[in-house]
MMTF fields as JSON, N, C-alpha, C and O atoms, coordinates in Angstrom:
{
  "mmtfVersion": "1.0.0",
  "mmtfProducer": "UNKNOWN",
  "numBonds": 259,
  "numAtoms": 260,
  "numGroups": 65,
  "numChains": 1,
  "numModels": 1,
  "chainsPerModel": [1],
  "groupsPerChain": [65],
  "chainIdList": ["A"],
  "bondAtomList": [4, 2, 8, 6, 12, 10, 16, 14, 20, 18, 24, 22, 28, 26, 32, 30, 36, 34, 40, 38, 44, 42, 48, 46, 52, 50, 56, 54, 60, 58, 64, 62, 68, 66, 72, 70, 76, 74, 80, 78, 84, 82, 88, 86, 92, 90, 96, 94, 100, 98, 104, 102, 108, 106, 112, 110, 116, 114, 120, 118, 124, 122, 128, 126, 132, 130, 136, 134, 140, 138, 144, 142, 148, 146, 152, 150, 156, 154, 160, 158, 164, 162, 168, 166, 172, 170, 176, 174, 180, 178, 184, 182, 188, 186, 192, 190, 196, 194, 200, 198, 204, 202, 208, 206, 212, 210, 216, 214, 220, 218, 224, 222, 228, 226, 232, 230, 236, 234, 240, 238, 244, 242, 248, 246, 252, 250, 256, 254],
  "bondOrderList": [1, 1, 1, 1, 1, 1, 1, 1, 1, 1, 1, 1, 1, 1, 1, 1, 1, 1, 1, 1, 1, 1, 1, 1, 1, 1, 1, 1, 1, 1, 1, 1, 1, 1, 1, 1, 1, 1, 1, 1, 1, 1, 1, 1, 1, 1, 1, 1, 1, 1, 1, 1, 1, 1, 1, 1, 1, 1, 1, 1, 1, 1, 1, 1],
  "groupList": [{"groupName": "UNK", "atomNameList": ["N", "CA", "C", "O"], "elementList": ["N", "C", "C", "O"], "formalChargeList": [0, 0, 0, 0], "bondAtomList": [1, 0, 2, 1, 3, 2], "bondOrderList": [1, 1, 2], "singleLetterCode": "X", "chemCompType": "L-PEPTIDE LINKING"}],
  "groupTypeList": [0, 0, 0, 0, 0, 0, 0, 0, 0, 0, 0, 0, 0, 0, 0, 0, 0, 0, 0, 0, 0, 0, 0, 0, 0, 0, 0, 0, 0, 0, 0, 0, 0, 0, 0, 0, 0, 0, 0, 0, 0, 0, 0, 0, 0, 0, 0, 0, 0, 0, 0, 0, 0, 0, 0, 0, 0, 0, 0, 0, 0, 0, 0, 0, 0],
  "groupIdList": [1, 2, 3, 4, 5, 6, 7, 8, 9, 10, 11, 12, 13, 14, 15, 16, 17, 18, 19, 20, 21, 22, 23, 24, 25, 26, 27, 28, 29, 30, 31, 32, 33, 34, 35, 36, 37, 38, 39, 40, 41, 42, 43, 44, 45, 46, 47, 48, 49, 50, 51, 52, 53, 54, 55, 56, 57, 58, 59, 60, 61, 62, 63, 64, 65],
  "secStructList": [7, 7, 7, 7, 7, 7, 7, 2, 2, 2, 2, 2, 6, 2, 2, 2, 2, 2, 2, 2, 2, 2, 6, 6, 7, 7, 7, 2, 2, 2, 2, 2, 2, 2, 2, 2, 2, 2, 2, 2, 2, 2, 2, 2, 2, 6, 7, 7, 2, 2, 2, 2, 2, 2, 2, 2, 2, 2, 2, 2, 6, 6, 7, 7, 7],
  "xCoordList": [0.85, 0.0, 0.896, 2.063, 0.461, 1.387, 1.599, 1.408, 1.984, 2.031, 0.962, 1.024, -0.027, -0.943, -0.686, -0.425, -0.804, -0.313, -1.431, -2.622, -1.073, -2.216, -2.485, -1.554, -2.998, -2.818, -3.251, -4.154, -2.22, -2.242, -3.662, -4.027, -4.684, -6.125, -6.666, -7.378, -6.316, -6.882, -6.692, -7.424, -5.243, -4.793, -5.266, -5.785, -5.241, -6.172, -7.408, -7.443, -8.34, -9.695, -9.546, -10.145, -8.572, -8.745, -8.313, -8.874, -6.955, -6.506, -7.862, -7.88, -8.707, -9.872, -10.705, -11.25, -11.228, -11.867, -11.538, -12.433, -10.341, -9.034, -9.41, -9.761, -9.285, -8.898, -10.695, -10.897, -11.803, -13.323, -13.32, -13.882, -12.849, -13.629, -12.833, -13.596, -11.316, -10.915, -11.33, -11.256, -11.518, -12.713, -14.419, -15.274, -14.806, -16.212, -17.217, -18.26, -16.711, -17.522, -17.264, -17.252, -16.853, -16.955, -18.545, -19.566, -18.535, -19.867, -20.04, -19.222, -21.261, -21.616, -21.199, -21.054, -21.046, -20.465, -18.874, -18.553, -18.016, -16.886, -16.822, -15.808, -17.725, -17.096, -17.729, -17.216, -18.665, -18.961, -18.241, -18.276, -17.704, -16.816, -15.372, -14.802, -14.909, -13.871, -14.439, -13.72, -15.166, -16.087, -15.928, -15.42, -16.661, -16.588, -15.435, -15.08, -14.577, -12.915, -12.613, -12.085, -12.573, -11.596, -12.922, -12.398, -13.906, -14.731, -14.314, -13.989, -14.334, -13.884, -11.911, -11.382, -11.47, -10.27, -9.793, -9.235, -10.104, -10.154, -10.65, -9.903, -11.964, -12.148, -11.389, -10.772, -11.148, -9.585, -8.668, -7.923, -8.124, -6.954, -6.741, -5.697, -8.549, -8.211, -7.606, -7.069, -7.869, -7.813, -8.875, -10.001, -8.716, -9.625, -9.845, -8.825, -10.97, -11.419, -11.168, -10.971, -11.229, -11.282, -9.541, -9.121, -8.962, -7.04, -6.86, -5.973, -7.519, -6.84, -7.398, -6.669, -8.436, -9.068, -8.106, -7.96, -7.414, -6.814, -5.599, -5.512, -4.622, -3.783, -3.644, -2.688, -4.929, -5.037, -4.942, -4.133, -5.761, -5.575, -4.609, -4.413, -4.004, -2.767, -1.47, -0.447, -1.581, -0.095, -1.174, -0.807, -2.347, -2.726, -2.294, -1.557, -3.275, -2.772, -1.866, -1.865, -0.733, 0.511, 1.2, 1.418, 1.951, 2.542, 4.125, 4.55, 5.182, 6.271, 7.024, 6.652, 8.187, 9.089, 10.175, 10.872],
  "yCoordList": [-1.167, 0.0, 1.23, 1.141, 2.177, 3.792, 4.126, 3.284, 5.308, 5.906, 7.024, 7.792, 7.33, 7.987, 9.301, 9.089, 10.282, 11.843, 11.373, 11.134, 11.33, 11.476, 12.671, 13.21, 13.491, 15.114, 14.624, 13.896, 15.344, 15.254, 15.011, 13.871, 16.105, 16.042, 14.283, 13.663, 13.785, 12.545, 11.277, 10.287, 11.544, 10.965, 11.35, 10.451, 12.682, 13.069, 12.626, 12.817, 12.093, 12.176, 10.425, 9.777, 9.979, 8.256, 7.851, 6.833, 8.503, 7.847, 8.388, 7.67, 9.498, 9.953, 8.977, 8.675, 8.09, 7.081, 6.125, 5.576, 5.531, 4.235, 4.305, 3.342, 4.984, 5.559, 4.745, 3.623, 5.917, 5.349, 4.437, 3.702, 3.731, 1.985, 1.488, 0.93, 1.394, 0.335, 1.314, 0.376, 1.887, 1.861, 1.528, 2.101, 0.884, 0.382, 1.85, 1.769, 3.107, 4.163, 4.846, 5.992, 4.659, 4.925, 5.611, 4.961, 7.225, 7.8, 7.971, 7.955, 8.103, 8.364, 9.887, 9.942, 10.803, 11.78, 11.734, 12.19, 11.052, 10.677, 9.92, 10.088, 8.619, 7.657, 8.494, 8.186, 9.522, 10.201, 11.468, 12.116, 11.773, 12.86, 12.267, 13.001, 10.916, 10.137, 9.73, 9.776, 9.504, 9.161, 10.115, 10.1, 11.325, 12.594, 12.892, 13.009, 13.087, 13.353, 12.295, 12.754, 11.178, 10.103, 10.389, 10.276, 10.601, 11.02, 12.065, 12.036, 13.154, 14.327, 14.491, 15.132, 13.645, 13.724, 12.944, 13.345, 12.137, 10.896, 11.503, 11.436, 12.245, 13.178, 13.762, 13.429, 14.789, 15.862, 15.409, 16.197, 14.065, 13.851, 12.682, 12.268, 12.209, 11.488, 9.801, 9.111, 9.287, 8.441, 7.241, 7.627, 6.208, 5.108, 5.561, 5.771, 5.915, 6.103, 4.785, 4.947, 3.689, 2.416, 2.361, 1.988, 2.578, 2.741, 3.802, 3.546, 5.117, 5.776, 5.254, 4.779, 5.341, 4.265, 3.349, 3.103, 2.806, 1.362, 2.185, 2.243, 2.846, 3.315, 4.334, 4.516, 4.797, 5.56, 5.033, 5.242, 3.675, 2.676, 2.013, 1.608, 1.854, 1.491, 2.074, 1.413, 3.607, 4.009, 4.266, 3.668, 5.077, 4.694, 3.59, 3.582, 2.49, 1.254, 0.486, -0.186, 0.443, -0.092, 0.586, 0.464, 1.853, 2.594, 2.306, 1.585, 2.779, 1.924, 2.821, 3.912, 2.062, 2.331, 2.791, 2.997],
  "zCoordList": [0.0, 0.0, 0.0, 0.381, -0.347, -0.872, 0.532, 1.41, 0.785, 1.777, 1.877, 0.917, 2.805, 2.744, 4.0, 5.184, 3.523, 4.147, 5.715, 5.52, 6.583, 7.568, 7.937, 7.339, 8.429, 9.067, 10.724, 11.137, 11.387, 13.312, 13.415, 13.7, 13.184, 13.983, 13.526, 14.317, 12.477, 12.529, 13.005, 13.016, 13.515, 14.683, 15.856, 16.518, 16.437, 16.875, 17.65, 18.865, 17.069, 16.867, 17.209, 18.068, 16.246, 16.397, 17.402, 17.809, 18.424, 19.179, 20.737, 21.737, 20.668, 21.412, 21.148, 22.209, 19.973, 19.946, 20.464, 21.106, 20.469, 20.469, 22.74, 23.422, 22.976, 24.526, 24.978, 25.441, 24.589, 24.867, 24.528, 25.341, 23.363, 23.057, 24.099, 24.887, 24.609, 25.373, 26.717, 27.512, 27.148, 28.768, 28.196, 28.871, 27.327, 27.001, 27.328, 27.976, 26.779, 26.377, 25.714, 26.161, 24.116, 23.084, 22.907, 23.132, 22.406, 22.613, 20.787, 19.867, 20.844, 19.295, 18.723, 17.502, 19.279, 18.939, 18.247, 17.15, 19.223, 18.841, 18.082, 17.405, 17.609, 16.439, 15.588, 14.513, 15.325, 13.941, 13.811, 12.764, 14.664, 14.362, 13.491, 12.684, 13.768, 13.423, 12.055, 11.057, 12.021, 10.3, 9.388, 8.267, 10.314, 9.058, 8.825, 7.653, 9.834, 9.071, 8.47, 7.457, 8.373, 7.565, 6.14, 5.032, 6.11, 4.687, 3.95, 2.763, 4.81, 4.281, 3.614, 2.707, 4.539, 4.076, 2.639, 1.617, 2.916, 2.109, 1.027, 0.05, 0.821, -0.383, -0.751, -1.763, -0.126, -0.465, -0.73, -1.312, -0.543, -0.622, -1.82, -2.323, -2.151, -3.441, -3.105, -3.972, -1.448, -1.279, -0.979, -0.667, -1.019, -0.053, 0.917, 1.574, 1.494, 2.645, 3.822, 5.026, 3.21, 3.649, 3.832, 4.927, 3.203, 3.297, 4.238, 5.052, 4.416, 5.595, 6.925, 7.796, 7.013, 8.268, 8.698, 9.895, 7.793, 8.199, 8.724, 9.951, 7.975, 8.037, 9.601, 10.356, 9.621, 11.297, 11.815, 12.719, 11.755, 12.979, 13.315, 14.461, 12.507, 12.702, 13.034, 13.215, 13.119, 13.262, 14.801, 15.813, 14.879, 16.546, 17.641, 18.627, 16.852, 17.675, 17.941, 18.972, 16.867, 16.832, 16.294, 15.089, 17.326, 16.75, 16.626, 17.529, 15.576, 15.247, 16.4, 16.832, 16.78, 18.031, 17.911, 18.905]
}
């Protein structure tokens, strides 16, 4: 897979989601606020929406050392 530009706030936003799902209160405000940016970006930027998602989640959740 390419390398995909992330911008801070969408890290941001995912690792604020990443934090609520593992204490089991993940609120609906926050996973659609994390939606609309990875939509909106993903527009602008002319990518898979489905590839930056992955790509957030991943430099979030397993970030390299």
């Amino acid at each position: 897979m390419a390398d995909i530009d992330i911008p801070k706030h969408l890290i941001e936003l995912e690792r604020t989601a990443w934090v609520e799902q593992q204490a089991g209160a993940l609120t609906v405000p926050t996973a659609d606020a994390v939606q609309a940016a990875y939509r909106e970006h993903a527009a602008a930027a002319r990518v898979s929406r489905l590839a930056l998602e992955m790509a957030v989640k991943r430099a979030v959740r397993h970030p390299e050392e």
